[in-house]
N, C-alpha and C positions, 0 to 999 in steps of 0.2 A: 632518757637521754643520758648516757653514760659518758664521765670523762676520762682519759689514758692519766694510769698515775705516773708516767713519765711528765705529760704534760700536760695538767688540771683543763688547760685554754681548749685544746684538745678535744671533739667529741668523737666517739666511736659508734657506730650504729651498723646494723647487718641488712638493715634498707637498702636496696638498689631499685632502679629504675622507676615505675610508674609507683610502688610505691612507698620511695622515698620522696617523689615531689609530690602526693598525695595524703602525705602528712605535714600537716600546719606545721609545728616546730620544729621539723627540719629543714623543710622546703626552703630555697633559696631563688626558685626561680631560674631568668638569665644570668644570677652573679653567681651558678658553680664555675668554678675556675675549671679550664682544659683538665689541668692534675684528677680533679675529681669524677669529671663528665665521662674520665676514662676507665676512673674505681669502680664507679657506682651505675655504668651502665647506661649514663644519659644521653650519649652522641645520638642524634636522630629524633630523641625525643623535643628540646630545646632547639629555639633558633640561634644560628653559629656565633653572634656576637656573644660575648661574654661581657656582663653588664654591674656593675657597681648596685648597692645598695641607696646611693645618694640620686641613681640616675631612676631607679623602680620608685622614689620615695616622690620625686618630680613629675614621675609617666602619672602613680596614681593621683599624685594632688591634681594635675591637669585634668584629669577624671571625674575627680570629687567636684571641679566646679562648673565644668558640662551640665552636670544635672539639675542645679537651679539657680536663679540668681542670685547672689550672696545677701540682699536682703529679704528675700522670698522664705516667707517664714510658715506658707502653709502648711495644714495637716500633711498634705500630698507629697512637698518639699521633703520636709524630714523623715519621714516616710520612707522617702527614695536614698536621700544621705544614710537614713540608719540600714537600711538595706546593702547600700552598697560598705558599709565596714565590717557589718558582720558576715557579709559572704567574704570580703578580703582578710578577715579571721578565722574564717576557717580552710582558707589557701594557705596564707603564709604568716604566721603569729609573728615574725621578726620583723615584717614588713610592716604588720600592722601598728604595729606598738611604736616602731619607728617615726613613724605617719603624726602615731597621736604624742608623741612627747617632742617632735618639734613645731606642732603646730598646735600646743595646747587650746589655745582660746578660743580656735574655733572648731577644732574637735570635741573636746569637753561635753557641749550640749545638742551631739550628736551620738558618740557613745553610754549618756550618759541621760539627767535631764534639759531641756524637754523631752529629747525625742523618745529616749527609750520607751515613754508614755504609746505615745502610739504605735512602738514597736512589741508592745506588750498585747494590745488590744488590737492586734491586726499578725501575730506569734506565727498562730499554722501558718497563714500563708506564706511565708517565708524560711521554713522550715525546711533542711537541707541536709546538714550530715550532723551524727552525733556530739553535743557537748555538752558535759557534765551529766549528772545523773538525778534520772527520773522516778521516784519510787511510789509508788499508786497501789492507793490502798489495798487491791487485788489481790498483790504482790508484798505483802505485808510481810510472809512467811520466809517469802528468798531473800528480804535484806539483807541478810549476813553473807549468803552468796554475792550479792550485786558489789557489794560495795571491798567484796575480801577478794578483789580481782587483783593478779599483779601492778595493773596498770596502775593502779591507783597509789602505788606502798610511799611517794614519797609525799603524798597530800601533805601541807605543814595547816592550811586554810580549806574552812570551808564557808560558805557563805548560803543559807538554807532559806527557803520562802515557801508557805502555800499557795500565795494566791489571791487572800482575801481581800486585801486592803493595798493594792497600786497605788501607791502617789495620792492624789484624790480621783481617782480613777474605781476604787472600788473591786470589787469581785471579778477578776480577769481568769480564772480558775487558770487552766496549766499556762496559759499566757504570760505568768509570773515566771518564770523561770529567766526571763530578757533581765530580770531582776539582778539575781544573781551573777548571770555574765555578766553584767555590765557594772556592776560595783566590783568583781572579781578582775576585771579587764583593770580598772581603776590602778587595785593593789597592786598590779604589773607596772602598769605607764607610769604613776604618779610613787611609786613606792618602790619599785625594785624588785618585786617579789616574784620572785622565778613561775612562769605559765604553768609548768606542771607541778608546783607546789598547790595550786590550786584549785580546787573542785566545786560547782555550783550543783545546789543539787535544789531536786524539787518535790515535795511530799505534794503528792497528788493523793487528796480528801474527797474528791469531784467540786462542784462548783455550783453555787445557787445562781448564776448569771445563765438566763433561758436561752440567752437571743447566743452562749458559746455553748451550749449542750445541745442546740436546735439547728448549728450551725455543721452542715457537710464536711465542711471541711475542716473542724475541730479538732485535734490531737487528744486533749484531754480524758479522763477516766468521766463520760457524760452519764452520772448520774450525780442528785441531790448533795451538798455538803454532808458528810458523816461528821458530827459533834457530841459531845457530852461525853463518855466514859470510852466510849469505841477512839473518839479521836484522841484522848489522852493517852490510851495503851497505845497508839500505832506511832504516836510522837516518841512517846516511851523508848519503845523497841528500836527506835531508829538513834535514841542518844545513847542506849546502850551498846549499841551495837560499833557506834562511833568510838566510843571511848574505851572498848577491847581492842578495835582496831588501830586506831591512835590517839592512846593515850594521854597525848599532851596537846594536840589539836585544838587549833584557834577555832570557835564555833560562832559565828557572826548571826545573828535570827537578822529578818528583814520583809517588812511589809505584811506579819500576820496582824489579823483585828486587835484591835485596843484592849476586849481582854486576854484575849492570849497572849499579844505579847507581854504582857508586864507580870503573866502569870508565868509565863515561858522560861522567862529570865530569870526571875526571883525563882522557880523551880530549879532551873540545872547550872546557875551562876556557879555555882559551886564544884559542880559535877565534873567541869570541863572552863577552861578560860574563856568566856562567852560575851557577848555583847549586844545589842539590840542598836542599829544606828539609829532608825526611827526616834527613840526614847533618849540615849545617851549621845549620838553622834550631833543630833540635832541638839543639843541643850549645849552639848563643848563651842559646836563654831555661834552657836546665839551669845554663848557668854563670852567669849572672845570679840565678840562683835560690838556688844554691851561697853565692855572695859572699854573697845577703839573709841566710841561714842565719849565717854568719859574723858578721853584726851580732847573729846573737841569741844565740850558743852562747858566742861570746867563745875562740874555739880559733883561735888567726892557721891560714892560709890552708896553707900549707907543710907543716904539723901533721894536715892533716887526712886521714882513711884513707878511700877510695872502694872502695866495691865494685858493681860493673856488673854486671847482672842481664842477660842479652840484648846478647851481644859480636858482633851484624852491622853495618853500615852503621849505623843510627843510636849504639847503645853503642860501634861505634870513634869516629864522630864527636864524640862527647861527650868521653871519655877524650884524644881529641887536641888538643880544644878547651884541655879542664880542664888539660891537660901546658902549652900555653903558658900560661895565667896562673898557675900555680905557677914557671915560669920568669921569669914578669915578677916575680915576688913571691920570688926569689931561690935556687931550686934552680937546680941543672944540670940536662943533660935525664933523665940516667940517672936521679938522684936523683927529679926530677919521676915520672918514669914507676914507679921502685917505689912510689911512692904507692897503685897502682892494685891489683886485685883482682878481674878478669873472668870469669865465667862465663857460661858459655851450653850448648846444651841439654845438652853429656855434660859439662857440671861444670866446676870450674873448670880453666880454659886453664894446661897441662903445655908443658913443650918438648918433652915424648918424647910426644906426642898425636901421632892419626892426625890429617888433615882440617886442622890449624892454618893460615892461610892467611898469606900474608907479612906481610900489613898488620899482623897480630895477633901478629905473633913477639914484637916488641916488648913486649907486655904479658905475657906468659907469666910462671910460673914455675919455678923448678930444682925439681931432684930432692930438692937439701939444705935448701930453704925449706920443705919441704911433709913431713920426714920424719918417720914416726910418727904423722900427721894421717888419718884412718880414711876408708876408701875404701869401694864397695859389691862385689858380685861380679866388674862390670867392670873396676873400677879405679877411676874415677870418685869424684870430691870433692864432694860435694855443697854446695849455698847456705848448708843451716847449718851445716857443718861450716866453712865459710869463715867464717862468721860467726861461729861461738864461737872461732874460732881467731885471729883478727885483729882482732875489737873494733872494726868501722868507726863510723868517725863519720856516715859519709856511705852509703845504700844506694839506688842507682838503677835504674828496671825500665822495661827497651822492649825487653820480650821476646816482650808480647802472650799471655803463660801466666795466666790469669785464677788465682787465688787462690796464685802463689808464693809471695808472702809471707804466709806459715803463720803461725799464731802463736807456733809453737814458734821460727820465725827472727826475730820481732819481740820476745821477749819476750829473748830471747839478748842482741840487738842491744842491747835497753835497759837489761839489766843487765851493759855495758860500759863503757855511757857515758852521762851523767847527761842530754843533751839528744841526742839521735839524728834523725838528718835521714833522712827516707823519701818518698823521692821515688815514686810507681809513675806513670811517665808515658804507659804503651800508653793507645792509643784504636781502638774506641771505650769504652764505660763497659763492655761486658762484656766486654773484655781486662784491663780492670786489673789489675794483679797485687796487689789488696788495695783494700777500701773504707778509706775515710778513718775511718768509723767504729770501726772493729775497730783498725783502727793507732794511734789513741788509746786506747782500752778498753785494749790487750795491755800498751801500753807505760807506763799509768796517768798520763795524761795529759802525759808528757812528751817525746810524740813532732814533730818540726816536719815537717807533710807536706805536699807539691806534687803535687799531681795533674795530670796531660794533658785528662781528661776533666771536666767542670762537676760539681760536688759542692754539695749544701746544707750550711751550718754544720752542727758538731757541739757539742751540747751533753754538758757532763762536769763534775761536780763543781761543780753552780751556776752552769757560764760557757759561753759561746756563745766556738765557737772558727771563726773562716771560715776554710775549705780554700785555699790559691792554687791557681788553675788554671795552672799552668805549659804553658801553649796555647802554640804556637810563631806564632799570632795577635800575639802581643806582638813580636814580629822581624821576622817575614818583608814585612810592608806595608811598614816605615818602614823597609827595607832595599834593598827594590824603590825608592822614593822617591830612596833616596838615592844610588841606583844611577843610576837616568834621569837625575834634573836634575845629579848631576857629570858624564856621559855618563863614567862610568870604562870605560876596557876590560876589563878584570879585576874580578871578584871574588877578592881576597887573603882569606888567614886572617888578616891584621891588621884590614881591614873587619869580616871575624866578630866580633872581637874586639872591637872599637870599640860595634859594636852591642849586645854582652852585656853589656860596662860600663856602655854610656849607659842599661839598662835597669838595670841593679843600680844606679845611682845616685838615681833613681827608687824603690825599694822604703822605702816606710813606717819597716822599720825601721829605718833609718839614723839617727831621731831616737827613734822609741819601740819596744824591742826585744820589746813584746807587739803590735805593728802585722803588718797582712798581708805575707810575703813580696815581691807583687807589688803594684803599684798596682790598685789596682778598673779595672774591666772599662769602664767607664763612662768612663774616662781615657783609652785608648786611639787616639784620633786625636791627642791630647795625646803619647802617646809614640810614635806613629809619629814626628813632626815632630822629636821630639828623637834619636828611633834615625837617620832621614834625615842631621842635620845630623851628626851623630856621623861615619855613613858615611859622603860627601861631603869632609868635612874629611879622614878617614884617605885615604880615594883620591887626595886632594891633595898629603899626606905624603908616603905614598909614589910620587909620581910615577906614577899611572895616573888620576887626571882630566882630560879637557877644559876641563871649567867650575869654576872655582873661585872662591876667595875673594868679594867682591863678587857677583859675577856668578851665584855658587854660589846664596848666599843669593835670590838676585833669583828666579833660575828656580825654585828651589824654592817663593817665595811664587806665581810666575804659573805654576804646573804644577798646585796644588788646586784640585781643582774638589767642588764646592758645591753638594747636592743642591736646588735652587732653579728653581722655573720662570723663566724666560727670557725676553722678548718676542720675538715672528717678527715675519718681513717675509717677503714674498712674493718666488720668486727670479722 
C-alpha cells in the first residue's frame, strides 16, 4: 500500500476492479465514493448506494449476533463467531479491525481466546484464501525464496508458531497457524500496528496429533513430528534467513512445547529482538496483576507467599519475572526466590526429584523444608498439602488441569489468609483450573481472582463482583509497539518489567481497593500506548534503542495506524 508524497493520507494503488475489492486492505466495500467507483472501475460491480464505514460496522455487528445468543458459549457458538471474523478478514481488514476496536469486549474472546482454541482445532475446515506464510519442512530449501517475495518488504513483526503446544489444547500441528493470525490481528486492533507490517508464519515440522494426519481434510505436512538435530537446522535456516531479510524484525515465538521454547528464546534472543508470549507475556500481565492484588490485600510485596500451579515455560516465567520485582522491592535474590512454592504435575518441586530440569533447580525445595509434610505412595506432595502447609497469599495455575483448584485447596487457602489471590490463568475456558464462580462461593466471598479466560461477573451476597481477565492481550500489543518504534535490538527482562509496571499502574485499584484488578477491556488501545512508551523509554535506559527520546515519541505517534477508510488515487 503505497502513499502520494504529495499527501502521506493519500493511498495510490494500480488495483481496479474485481481485484481491488478482492484485496482485504484495500477493499472498502459499499463506502468507495462515486469519485472512485469511477477510477477504479467499480460501477456495476457494487450496489449504487454508497455507504459509510460506521453503516458496514452496524450491517456486520447485526450479523455477528444472528448467529448465537449472546450467552451461548458453546463449542459450536464460537466456532461460528470465529468463523464469521476471519472470513470478514480476509474481505476487508478495515472493516474488520473497525468491528473489533469498538466493540473490544466482546470481540476480544472471539478473535482471540477462547475461541481461537477451537478455531485452531477445527483450521482446515475453514480454510479460504491465503494468510501469512506457511513453511513445511519439504520446503526447507525455498525459504529464502518464499519469504524474499516483494509483498513481504515492509514486514516490521512477525509472529512464528509450530503447532505443538495450543493453549492447553496440545499438538494441533498446521492448525497453529490461527495462532499467529490472531495475536497478529491483536497488534493491529489493540496497538496500531499497520496490517501489512505484519506477517504470521508457520514452520510446519508435521505433527504427532493422529486423529489431524488421519484426517481428509487436513492442510497440514501429515507426517510424524521431525525433532532432534533435523528440527533445529530447519528452525535455524528460517531465523537466518529472517534476519538477512529484516534485519531489525520484531520475532515473537508462540505456543512451541516447553522445551523449545525457552530453548528457542534463550537461542536467538539475541539474534533478532525476540520474545516468547507464552513465557514472558504471561509472567508481565501476572505480575501486573500481582502488584493490583497488593493494592487490595495491603501485604507489602516481599511479604507475600506464591505458589505456581504448573512449573513449565510459562510458571518459570512468571516466578522469574515475580523474583525481580521482589528484588526491586528489596529482597536479595535467594531470599526473592524462597518466596516461591512450585508445583507441577508429580507435586511440588523436591531437589531429590527425578525429571527437575536446571532452569527449575532454583525453585525447588530441601528435604529439611518439607519434613514431616504427607506424601502419596510415590512420594509426591500434593497442591493441598502445599497449601495447608504454607498459607500462600498468592495461588497461580498455567498448568492447563481443568478443575485443580478443588475446593478442598480453596477453602484451605482461605482459611490462611483473610484475602487470598487466585489467579487460574490456563486457556482456553475448559483448561481453567477453576471457574471464578466456585473460587468465590469456597472462599465466601473473599477471594481476589484473575482469570486468563473472559468470565461473566459473579454475583455473591447482594454484590456483582467483575472477574479480571488477566489476558496477556493487555502486554503483548503495546510491547510489540514499543519494541518497533525504539527499533531496540533486544528484548531485556527490564522491558518485561517496565511493561508489567506500566500495566499495574493502570489498575483501578490503585485508587479504589473494591475496583477491578485490571483496567476494562475497553481501555486497551489506551494501555497498549502506555505499555509502548514504558518499553521504548526502558530500551533507551538500558542502552538497546535506536530511536529514542523525542524521536521515540514522534515514531510511535506516526506508526498507529487507524481503522479508517482512506482516499485512492489511481497508480
Amino acid at each position: 500500500m503505497a502513499r502520494t508524497k504529495a499527501n502521506p493520507d493519500v493511498v495510490e494503488t494500480s488495483l481496479t476492479g474485481l481485484g481491488l475489492l478482492g484485496t482485504p486492505i484495500f477493499n472498502k466495500g459499499t463506502a468507495f465514493p462515486e469519485s472512485e467507483r469511477d477510477a477504479f472501475s467499480l460501477h456495476g460491480l457494487l450496489p449504487p448506494q454508497v455507504g459509510t464505514l460506521e453503516q458496514q460496522v452496524a450491517r456486520r455487528l447485526k450479523a455477528f449476533h444472528a448467529i448465537a445468543p449472546a450467552d451461548d458459549q458453546s463449542t459450536e457458538a464460537q466456532f461460528a463467531r470465529y468463523t464469521f471474523m476471519r472470513d470478514l478478514q480476509d474481505v476487508n481488514e478495515t472493516l474488520f479491525y473497525a468491528l473489533i476496536t469498538q466493540n473490544v469486549a466482546e470481540m476480544l474472546p472471539v478473535v482471540y481466546t477462547p475461541s481461537v482454541g477451537v478455531g485452531c482445532e477445527r483450521f482446515s475446515e475453514i480454510w479460504r484464501k491465503p494468510r501469512g506464510v506457511f513453511l513445511s519442512y519439504p520446503n526447507m530449501d525455498r525459504i529464502e525464496r518464499i519469504l524474499g517475495h516483494p509483498r513481504y518488504d515492509g514486514v516490521r513483526c512477525i509472529v512464528v508458531s509450530d503447532g505443538e503446544r495450543i493453549l492447553g489444547l496440545g499438538d494441533q500441528g498446521a492448525g497453529g497457524m490461527g495462532i499467529p493470525i490472531g495475536k497478529l490481528a491483536l497488534y493491529t486492533a489493540l496497538a496500531g500496528i499497520h496490517p501489512l507490517q505484519c506477517l504470521p508464519v508457520f514452520l510446519d515440522v508435521g505433527t504427532d496429533n493422529i486423529d489431524r494426519i488421519t484426517d481428509p481434510l487436513y492442510l497440514g505436512w501429515k507426517e510424524r513430528r521431525v525433532r532432534g538435530a533435523e528440527y533445529d537446522a530447519f528452525v535455524d535456516r528460517f531465523v537466518k534467513v529472517v534476519k538477512r531479510r529484516w534485519p531489525h524484525v520484531l520475532l515473537q515465538w508462540e505456543d512451541f512445547a516447553g522445551a523449545n521454547a525457552a530453548k528457542l528464546l534463550g537461542r536467538y534472543r539475541d539474534t533478532l529482538p525476540s520474545f516468547n508470549d507464552d513465557i514472558q507475556g504471561t509472567a508481565a500481565v501476572a505480575v501486573a496483576t500481582v502488584l493490583a492484588a497488593v493494592n487490595v490485600t495491603g501485604v507489602p510485596l516481599p511479604q507475600q507467599r506464591f505458589v505456581v500451579f504448573g512449573f513449565g515455560s510459562a510458571g518459570l516465567g512468571i516466578a522469574a519475572l515475580l523474583t525481580q520485582a521482589l528484588m526491586k522491592a528489596g529482597l536479595n535474590e535467594v531470599e526473592a526466590r524462597r518466596c516461591f512454592w512450585a508445583v507441577d504435575k508429580d507435586g511440588l518441586l523436591v531437589e531429590w526429584a527425578q525429571g527437575v530440569r536446571p532452569e527449575q533447580g532454583a525453585y525447588t525445595r530441601t528435604q529439611a523444608e518439607v519434613e514431616g509434610w504427607v506424601r502419596d505412595g510415590d512420594g509426591r506432595i500434593s497442591l493441598l498439602e502445599v497449601v495447608q502447609r504454607v498459607k500462600p497469599t498468592v495461588l497461580l495455575g498455567v498448568s492447563g488441569q481443568p478443575g485443580a483448584f478443588s475446593e478442598d485447596v480453596v477453602r484451605a487457602m482461605a482459611g490462611g489468609v483473610s484475602r487470598p489471590a487466585i489467579l487460574p490463568l490456563s486457556n482456553p475456558t475448559s483448561k481453567c483450573e477453576a471457574a471464578p464462580d466456585d473460587l468465590i462461593r469456597w472462599s465466601e466471598g473473599r477471594a481476589i481472582v484473575g482469570t486468563g479466560s473472559p468470565f461473566p461477573p459473579v454475583k455473591f451476597a447482594g454484590r456483582e463482583m467483575r472477574i479480571a481477565q488477566t489476558n496477556n492481550s493487555y502486554i503483548f500489543p503495546g510491547l510489540a509497539l514499543g519494541i518497533v518504534c525504539s527499533k531496540a535490538r533486544r528484548v531485556s527482562d527490564g522491558m518485561m518489567m517496565a511493561a508489567a509496571e506500566a500495566l499495574a499502574r493502570l489498575s483501578p485499584t490503585r485508587t479504589d481497593s473494591a475496583g477491578g484488578l485490571l483496567p476494562p477491556l475497553e481501555s486497551l488501545r489506551k494501555v497498549s500506548t502506555s505499555v509502548a512508551v514504558a518499553v521504548g523509554r526502558q530500551a533507551a535506559l538500558e542502552g538497546l534503542a535506536a530511536v529514542k527520546g523525542e524521536s521515540f515519541v514522534e515514531a510511535l505517534r506516526a506508526s498507529v495506524w487507524e481503522p479508517i477508510y482512506r482516499p485512492y488515487k489511481r497508480r
